[in-house]
Steps between C-alpha positions, in 0.01 A plus 500: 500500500758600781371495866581446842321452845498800806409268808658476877693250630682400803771270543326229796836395558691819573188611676544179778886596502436807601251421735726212676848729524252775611325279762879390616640862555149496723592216706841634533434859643510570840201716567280278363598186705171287652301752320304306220611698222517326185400479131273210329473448117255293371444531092408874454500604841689629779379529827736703739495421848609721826406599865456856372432765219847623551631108475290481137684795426852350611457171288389700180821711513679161536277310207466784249917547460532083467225485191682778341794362553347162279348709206124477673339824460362616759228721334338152490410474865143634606471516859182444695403639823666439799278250748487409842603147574496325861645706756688871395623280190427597178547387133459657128443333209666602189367351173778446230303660177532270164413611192358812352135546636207617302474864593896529420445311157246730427705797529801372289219441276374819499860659489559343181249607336492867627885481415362476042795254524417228232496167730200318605446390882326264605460347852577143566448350810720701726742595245442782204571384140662773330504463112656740218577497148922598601728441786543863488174587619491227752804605638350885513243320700662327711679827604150701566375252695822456742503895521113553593466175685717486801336403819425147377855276356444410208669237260536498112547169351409225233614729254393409166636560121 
């Protein structure tokens, strides 16, 4: 029976690129000399460093172009609240979101079968299983759910025959 997986990736990889050549325009700007702006990655988060809220807002016009730039989507970023570190410094930490979470899942689920399409979904993990008798009909699906689900990215792979 043909199938194929909806889940959310991001490339670890083009995510530190873009975080190093992002963190190197940083150094290299002039109004933020001995400030200590900067930008830390550590596995699925980012924590964004600065002296002020306008700073936070300098180095995420700076970081936002360079993941574009390597194919990271940036609708995968969830930004936490802004905190008070030593001093007038502050910091924000951004976690990097990884696979499709329960509540989503659910309403993929749900989509399907509101849609009377004839595939089966079925929630693996964090990935959704999508399962149909034709390739048609997965492909049909595969087009409803990347038309109603668009703040999230989304992947479709391990397409099956």
């Amino acid at each position: 029976m043909p199938s194929f997986d909806i889940m959310s990736e991001v490339d670890q990889p083009s995510l530190r690129n873009a975080v190093e050549q992002a963190n190197r325009k940083v150094e290299g700007r002039h109004d933020f000399k001995g400030t200590s702006a900067k930008i830390e990655h550590a596995d699925k988060l980012l924590t964004i460093h600065g002296d002020s809220d306008f700073q936070l807002d300098q180095i995420k016009t700076i970081l936002l172009p360079e993941m574009t730039k390597k194919n990271v989507d940036v609708r995968c970023l969830d930004y936490g609240d802004v905190q008070k570190v030593s001093g007038n410094k502050v910091k924000q930490e951004v976690k990097v979101r990884v696979g499709v979470d329960q509540d989503l899942a659910k309403k993929i689920v749900k989509l399907l079968k509101d849609s009377k399409m004839k595939v089966q979904a079925a929630i693996q993990g964090d990935a959704v299983r999508v399962s149909g008798a034709k390739r048609d009909v997965l492909q049909e699906a595969i087009a409803l759910v990347k038309k109603q689900i668009t703040d999230f990215p989304l992947q479709y792979g391990n397409f099956r025959d």
